[in-house]
Each structure stands twice: as C-alpha cells, then as structure tokens.
N, C-alpha and C positions, 0 to 999 in steps of 0.2 A: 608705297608698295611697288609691283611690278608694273603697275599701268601706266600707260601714258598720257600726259596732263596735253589737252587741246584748250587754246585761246577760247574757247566759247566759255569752259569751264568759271574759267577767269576775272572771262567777261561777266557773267551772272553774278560771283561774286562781285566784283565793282559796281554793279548796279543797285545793288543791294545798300551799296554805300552813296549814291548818288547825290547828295542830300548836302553829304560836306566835301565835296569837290566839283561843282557847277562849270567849271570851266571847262575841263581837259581831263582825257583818262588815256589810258597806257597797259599796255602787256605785254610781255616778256617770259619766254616761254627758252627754255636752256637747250643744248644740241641736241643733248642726248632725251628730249622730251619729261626728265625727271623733276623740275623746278619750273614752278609758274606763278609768276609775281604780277598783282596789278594795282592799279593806282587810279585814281580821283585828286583833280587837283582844283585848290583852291588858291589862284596867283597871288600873290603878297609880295617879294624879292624876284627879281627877275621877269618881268610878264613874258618877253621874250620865247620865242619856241624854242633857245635853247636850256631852258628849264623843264622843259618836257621830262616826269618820269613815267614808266621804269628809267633811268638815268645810269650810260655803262659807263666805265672808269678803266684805262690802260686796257683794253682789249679783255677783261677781266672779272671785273668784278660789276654788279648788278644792284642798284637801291632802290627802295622803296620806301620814303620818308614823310612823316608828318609832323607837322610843328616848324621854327623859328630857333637859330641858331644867332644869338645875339652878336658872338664877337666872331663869328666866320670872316671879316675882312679882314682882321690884324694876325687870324690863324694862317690868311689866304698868302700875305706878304712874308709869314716867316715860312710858309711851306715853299712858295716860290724863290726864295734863298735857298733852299734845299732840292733845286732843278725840277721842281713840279711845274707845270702848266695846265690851265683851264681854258675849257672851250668857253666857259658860261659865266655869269656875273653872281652866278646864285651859289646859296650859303651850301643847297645840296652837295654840288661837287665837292668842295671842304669837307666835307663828313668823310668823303668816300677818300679822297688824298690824303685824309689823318688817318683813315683805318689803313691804309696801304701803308704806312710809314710805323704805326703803334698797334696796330692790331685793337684789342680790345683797350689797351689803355688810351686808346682815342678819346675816350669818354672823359676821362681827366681833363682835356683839350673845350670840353665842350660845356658852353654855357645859355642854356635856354630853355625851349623847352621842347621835349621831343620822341617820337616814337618812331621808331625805324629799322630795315630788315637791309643785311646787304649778302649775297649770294657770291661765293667766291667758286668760278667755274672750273678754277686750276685746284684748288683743292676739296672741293664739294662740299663746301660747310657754308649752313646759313648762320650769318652771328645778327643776333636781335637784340636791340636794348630799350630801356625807356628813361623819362629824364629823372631828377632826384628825389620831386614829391611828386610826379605819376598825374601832371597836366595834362598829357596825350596819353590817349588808351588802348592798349595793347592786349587781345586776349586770343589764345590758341586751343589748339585742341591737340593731341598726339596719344594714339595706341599702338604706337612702336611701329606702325606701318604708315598713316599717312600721317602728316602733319599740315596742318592748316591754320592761318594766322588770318587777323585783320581788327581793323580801328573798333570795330562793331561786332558782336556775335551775328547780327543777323545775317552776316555776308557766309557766317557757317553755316551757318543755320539751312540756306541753298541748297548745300550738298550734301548726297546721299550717304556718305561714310559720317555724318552724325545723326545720331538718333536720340532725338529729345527726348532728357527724362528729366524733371524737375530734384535738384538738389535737398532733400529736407533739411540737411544739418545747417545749409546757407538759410535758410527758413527760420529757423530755430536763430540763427544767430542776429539776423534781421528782427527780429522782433523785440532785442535789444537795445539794438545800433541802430534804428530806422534804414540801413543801411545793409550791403553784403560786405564782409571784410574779404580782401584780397588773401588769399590766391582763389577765392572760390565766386563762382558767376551766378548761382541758382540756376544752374544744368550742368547735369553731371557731366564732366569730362572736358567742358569747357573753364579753363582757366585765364583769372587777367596776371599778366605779369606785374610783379610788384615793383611800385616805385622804386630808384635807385638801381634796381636789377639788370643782368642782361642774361640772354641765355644762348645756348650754342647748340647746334645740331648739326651731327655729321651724318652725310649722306650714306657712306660707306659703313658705319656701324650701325647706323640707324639708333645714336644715342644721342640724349639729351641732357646737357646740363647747365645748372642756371646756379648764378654768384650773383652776391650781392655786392656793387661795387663804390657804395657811399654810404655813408649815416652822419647823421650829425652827431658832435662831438662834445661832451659837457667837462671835461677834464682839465681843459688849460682854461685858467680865466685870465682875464685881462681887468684889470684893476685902475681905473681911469677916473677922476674929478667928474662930477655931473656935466660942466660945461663943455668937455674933451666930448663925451659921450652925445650930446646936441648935437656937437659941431659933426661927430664922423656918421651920426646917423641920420642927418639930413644929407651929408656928402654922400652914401650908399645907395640913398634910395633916389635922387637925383640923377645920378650914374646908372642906374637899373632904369629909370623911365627915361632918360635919356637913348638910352639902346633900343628898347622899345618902340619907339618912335619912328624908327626905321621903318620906311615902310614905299612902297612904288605906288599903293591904293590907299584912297583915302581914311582916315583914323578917329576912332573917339574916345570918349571915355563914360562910363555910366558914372551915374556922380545919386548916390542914397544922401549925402548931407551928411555921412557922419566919417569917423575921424579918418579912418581909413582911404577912402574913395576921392574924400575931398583930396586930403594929401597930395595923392595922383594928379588931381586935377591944377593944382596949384602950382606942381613941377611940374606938368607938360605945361601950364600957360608962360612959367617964367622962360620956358626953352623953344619958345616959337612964337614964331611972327604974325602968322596967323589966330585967329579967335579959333580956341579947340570946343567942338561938338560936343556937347554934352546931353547926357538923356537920361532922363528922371521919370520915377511910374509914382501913380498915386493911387489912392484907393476914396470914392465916397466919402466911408464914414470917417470925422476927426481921428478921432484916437487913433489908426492906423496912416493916419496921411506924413508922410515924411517932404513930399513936396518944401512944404515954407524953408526946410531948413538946407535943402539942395539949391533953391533959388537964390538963399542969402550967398552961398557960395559960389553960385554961379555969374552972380549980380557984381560980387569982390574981385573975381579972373572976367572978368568982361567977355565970360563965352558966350558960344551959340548954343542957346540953351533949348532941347524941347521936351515938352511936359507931355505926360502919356496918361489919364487917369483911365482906371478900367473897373467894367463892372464885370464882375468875375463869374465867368459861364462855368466856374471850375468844374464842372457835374460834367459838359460836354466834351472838355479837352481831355479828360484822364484818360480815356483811349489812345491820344493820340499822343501824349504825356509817356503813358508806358511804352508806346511804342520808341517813343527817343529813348526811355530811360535804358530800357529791354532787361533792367533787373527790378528785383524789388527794392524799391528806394519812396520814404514816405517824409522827406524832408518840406514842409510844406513851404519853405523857398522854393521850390521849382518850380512854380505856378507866376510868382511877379519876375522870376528870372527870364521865364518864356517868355513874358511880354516886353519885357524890357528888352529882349535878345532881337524880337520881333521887328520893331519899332527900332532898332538901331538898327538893322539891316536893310531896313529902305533908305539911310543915308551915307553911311559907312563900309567898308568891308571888315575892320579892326578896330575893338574895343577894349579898353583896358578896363582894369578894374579893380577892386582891394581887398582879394582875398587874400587870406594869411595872416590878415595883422594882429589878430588873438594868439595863435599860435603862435607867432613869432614873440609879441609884446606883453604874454600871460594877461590879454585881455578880456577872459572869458569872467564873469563872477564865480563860478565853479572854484576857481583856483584861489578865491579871498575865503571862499566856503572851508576848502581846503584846509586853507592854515591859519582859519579860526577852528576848524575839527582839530588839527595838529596841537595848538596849544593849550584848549581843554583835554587832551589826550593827556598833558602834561599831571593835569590836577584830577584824573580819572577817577582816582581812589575815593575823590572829594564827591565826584560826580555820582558814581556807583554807592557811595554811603546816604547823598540826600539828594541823586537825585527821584527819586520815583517820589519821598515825602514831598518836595519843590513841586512836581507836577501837579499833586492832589491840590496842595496849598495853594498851587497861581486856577484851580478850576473854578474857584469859582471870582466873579467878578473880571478876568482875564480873558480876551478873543482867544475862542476854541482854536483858533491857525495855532498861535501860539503854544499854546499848551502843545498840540502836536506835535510842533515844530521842536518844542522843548524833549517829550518823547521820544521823536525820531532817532533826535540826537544822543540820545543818553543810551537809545539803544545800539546806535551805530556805533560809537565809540569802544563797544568790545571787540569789535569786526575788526581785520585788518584792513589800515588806511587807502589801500588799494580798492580792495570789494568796497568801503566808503565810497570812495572816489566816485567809481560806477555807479551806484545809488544816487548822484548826484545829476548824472548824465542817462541814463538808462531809462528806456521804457517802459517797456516789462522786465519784471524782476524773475528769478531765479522760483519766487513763489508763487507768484503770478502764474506762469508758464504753465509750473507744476498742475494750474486750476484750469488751464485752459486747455492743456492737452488731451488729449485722447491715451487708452495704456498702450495701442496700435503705434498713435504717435511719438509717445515719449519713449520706447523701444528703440525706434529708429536713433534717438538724436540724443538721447538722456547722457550719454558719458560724453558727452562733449560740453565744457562747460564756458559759457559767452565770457566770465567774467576772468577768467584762468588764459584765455586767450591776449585779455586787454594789460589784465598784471603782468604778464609777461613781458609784454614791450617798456613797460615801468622800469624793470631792470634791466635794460638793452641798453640803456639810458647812459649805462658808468658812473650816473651821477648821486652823490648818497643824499642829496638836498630831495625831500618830497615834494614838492611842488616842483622842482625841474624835472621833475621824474615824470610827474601828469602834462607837461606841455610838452613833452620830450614823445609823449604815446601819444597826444592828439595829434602831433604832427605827424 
C-alpha cells in the first residue's frame, strides 16, 4: 500500500523466525521505504561476515535466501568468464549474478534446494522462486495492497494486515491427505508457493504472477540393459551426495536401516576420510525398534554411530509439534523425526537423509496394489459375474480380512483407477466425510472434491502408463 515499512516491522517478522536462523539476521529496508526484506541465518557456506544477508548485488538488486545451491562454484567460474565479480565465497551471491545475467531463467542454472526473494530497485519488481520438489518453504499473503512473504506463516501472522481465519476447504482436504495440499495453508489468504514455481510482483502495478517453471517429464524413455541402469544410478546418486557434502559446518546423516538412508550413508562413507555421524532413534517396544538394522549398517561404514531410544511423551510435545508444523499435518512421522532432528543437532549443524526414494523408485506397496487392481480390471467382466458368489463362497472357513479384502476389491474395480488409487492412500473417504460432517459444514466445502484434485495431477503426468501416472502425482 501507501505506508511506509520501518525496520522494527521487519524485525518482529524475523523473530518470529528465530528458531531456523540462530546465527545472524539482516534488514533491508529500499529508498523509497516501499520494500522490506528480512533474514535469519543459519551459516553452512561461507561463515564469514560476508555472507551476511539481506545480501545487495551491482548496487541493485536485494536477496533474501534460504536453502543450498549445490553447483554455485562451477556456475560462479562460468559467470566470472562473463566479467562478473564476488565479494563472498558463498553460493548466495551466484543466485543474484544468474538473475542479473538470465532473469528468471536463472532457475534452469540452479541445482539444490532453495527458497528465495530478490528485490530489484531499478525496476521495482520482487521475483520469488522455490526449488523443484518444494524442500524450502515459501508462503505469502497478498490483497493487491500489501504483500508479505516468509519461510514460516508465523512471521505473518505478526502483522496486523492479516487477519486469521481458518481455511475450511484446506480442512476438508486434510482429512484426506493427512496433509494440506499446496497452494492452500489452513488460513485463508495465506498461500505456500508450489514446488517448481516462481512468482513475480511489480511494485508499480501492484500485480502478481506466478509460472510454473519445471515438471518432471514421462515422454522420452531411455531404454538401457539392467546392468547400464546399476552402473548410471549409483553414479547419480554419488554425484548428488557427493555435492551435498559441501559444507564449512560439521555434517551427518540420519541412517533408519533401510534402503534408502543406508544408501546415503554408504556414499558419504566411500567419499570421506573421516568416520560420517550417524544417528539412529528407536523406540522400547520390539516390533517398532529399527535400531538392530541401522547398527548393522553402521557397523559395515565404520561410522560414528549414535543411538537415541525414546519414550514417547507424544501427548506433551503436540503443542509444541503444531507450533513447528503451523498447519494441520497428522503424519505420525513427525513425532521420531523431532527427535531424531533433536539429537542430531547437538552434534551436527547438517543432516542428510533419504527421502524420496519411493517416489523416485515406485517403492511404495500402493503401486504393486495398483497394477495388481490394473490387471484384474483386465478380467472385470470375470470379476463382476462371480465376484460377489466368490465372496459368499470364501465366508465361511476363510479370515474375514480376506473376504473384505476380496470385497473391497471387487467393489473398486467399477471406480475409476484414479479414485482406486486414492482408496489406497486416503484417510477419510469421500463417505466417510459425508458422516462426519455437519450440513453447516459440508456447505462450506462440499463442491470441492479431495479426490478430483489428486486425479488431476495423474494426467499432468503426459504419461499413459497407470502406474507412472500415480508416482508421477505422489511426487
């Protein structure tokens, strides 16, 4: 709007964020009092004071960035072929010398992970991006007059130009997803920007628009022998933890014992000299303990291994749980993630770790579910003629799961493989809902429908293979 932004402003904001940047904070406030950027840092590349942001660029331009820019040093060599110069060692200033040179196709330049705002004073435009699967968190708020950004809603939350109102239709979608899906936060008018995304806002129009500037691509395959396929994806993900690694503060890795995490730990041990940190949670009772099978790993890379069992207050932390989460999210990983996150941060400042490897390697069982649904879809006809007499026939003498299980199926199979899909993954159902609602509440929220949201990115996909289609929308 017309008001002028004062450094205390700012300041309250970034307090709000204090929590993930303990070292250093920063404000930056533009001539003409219309733009005020602030910052919380957590040192990683460069500890150095000139890493310090807000971070200015050619007398010009203005960033505020969060996250790890893996190949910033070989962008930093071919930009200084091109008469650029840095004051700093850090990957920051590279961000701000690609945008100065590519504008928004800087992001093509960039490989890590990252959320980031940079202010350009010569032509009043903030440009904002985030990285490709949305590691770093970015969520605003704008009603054409103010616009407010930061890592965290709570830092919005500060200020008087919003006014908390709880999102139902995010409500309604969460009780699906355990989850809120992007672009919605569960407050209304605060938005996260979506992975891949970036958005722009001119000062002078007071307008905003946001592209999307990646997706993953299911159209070209590449057609390779099993052994080719070993050989290039142990060389990629080598190459990925190898960059990683980079680092001016000490690093670890969380290591659960399974396929994923180990991986990690086995490429950072082959790529250093040193024993790499490792930290393991466990839990009491047997059947939850994942310990024995982290140790055996840990035992094989000859790390520094430490064990963290916990008896789970989980009743007292959920306060404090929400308050990190600040949406509604009911994944009940976040409860051994806190402690594992805990416990690594009394020894490390950087932990790596394996998420992804489902979505990347269709490692979920959901997707064997899949395209065992896909090819009794095949023999439907077969299914819909005996199946209901098959169910009666396996009742008796048969475990009742089964029989269900037989049921379900027989019922799903008229449904489209999408809505399946869902049923596989989903919480509460569509019917469910229906029973749980209030008619107050279903009003609100009713023509919005969880499952129409998820099918949708099924064919975002380009791909006509069903199964690349469902790892195509989990990611």
């Amino acid at each position: 709007g017309n008001k002028e932004i004062s450094p205390a402003e700012v300041e309250t904001m970034n307090d709000a964020i204090r929590h993930r940047g303990p070292d250093d904070g920063g404000v930056y406030i533009s001539p003409d009092h219309k733009v005020g950027l602030g910052h919380r840092r957590l040192s990683i590349i460069d500890l150095s004071p000139l890493g310090h942001q807000p971070m200015r660029y050619l007398d010009r331009y203005e960033i505020v960035f969060n996250g790890e820019v893996y190949n910033f040093q070989e962008k930093r060599v071919e930009l200084e072929k091109n008469g650029y110069t840095f004051a700093s060692h850090s990957d920051t200033e590279v961000i701000l010398a690609l945008y100065d040179k590519y504008k928004e196709k800087c992001l093509d330049h960039l490989r890590g992970m990252f959320a980031f705002a940079i202010y350009d004073e010569r032509e009043q435009t903030l440009f904002a991006a985030r990285d490709r699967v949305g590691k770093k968190p970015f969520k605003y708020f704008f009603d054409g007059k103010t616009f407010m950004f930061a890592s965290e809603l709570k830092a919005i939350l500060t200020q008087p130009e919003y006014v908390r109102e709880p999102d139902y239709i995010a409500i309604h979608h969460y009780l699906t997803l355990q989850y809120v899906p992007a672009p919605l936060t569960g407050f209304v008018g605060i938005a996260k920007l979506e992975p891949g995304h970036y958005l722009k806002l001119d000062l002078q129009t007071r307008t905003l628009e946001k592209e999307r500037y990646w997706k993953l691509d299911y159209s070209e395959k590449l057609d390779l022998p099993e052994d080719e396929w070993k050989k290039r994806i142990i060389e990629m993900l080598e190459e990925s933890v190898k960059l990683r690694m980079i680092s001016d503060v000490p690093i670890g890795a969380f290591l659960s014992g399974g396929v994923d995490s180990s991986a990690v730990v086995a490429l950072m041990a082959r790529n250093s000299t040193q024993p790499i940190k490792t930290f393991s949670i466990g839990f009491k009772e047997e059947k939850y303990n994942e310990l024995p099978y982290a140790k055996r790993v840990a035992q094989a890379f000859d790390t520094d291994h430490t064990e963290f069992i916990v008896e789970p207050n989980a009743i007292e932390l959920l306060p404090m749980l929400v308050r990190q989460y600040e949406e509604p999210y009911a994944d009940s990983s976040a409860l051994p993630t806190y402690y594992v996150s805990k416990l690594t941060r009394e020894h490390v400042t950087v932990a790596l770790n394996g998420d992804g490897g489902d979505e990347n390697f269709a490692g979920y069982t959901r997707y064997a579910a899949l395209q065992a649904s896909l090819t009794l879809e095949r023999f439907s006809w077969l299914a819909k003629t005996i199946g209901v007499p098959i169910t009666k026939l396996l009742a008796d003498g048969v475990p009742n799961t089964l029989t269900d299980r037989i049921h379900r199926l027989t019922k799903t199979l008229s449904i489209d493989y999408r809505e399946r899909y869902m049923g596989f993954t989903s919480y509460f159902t569509n019917e469910q809902k229906a029973q749980l609602y209030t008619d107050e509440f279903k009003e609100k929220v009713w023509m919005e429908n969880t499952y129409e949201l998820i099918a949708a990115r099924f064919l975002e996909s380009g791909s006509k293979d069903r199964t690349e289609q469902a790892v195509y929308a989990d990611f």
